[in-house]
C-alpha positions in Angstrom: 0.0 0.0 0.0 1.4 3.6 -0.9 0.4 6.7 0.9 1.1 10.4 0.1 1.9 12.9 2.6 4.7 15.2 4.1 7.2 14.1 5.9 9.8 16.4 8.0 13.1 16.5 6.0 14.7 15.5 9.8 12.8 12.1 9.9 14.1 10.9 6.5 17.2 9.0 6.7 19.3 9.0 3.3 21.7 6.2 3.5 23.5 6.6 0.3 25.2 9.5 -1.0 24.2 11.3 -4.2 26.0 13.2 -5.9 23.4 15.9 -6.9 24.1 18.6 -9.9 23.7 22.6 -8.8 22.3 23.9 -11.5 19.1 21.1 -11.4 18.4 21.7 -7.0 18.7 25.6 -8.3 15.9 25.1 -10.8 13.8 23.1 -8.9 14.3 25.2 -6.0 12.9 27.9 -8.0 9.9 25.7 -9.6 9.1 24.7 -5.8 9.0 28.4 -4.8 7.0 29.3 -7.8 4.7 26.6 -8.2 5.2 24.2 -4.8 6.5 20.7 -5.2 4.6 18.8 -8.0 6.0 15.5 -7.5 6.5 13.5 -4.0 10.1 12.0 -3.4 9.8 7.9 -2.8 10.5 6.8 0.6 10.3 3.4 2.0 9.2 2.7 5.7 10.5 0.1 7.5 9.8 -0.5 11.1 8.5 2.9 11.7 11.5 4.6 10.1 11.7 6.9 7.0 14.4 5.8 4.3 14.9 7.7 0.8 17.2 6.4 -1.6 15.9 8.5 -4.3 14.8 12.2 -4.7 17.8 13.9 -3.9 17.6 17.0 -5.7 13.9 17.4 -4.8 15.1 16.6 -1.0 18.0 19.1 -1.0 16.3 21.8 -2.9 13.9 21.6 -0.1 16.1 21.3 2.3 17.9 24.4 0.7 14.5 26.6 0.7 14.3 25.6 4.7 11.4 23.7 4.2 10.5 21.5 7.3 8.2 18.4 5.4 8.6 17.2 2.2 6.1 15.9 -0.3 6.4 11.7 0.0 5.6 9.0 -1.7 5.3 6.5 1.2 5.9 2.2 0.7 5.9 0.1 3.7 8.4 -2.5 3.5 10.1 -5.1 5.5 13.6 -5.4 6.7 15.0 -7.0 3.8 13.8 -4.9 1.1 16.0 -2.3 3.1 18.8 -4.9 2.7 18.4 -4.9 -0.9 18.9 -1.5 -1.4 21.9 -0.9 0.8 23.5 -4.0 -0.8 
């Protein structure tokens, strides 16, 4: 099941590290000022815990604009679905 909903920037863990490109969180910052955020980040939750492994320019222009929540796209899923990704 997928839900939609913000989520504070703070709860979301980011396990992996992106490399994300200036000129693209600059733009988007500017869409999200202009227009707000038109498309929710993915995030899975596993045992109560946030985890987003995608997004990042969307997360750090956000995160750059000093936005609290952001816009997510929410996917419960157990333990080893976490494993998979971190593998």
């Amino acid at each position: 099941m997928v839900r939609v909903q913000e989520i504070p920037l703070t709860d979301i863990r980011r396990p992996l590290i992106r490399q994300t490109d200036p000129v693209k969180v600059e733009n988007l910052m500017k869409s999200i000022q202009e227009i707000g955020q038109q498309e929710p980040i993915d995030i899975l939750e596993v045992e109560g815990k946030y985890y987003g492994f995608s997004g990042c320019h969307r997360y750090e222009a956000c995160q750059k604009l000093g936005k609290e929540t952001v816009l997510c796209r929410i996917r419960k899923a157990p333990a080893s679905v976490l494993k998979m990704h971190l593998a």
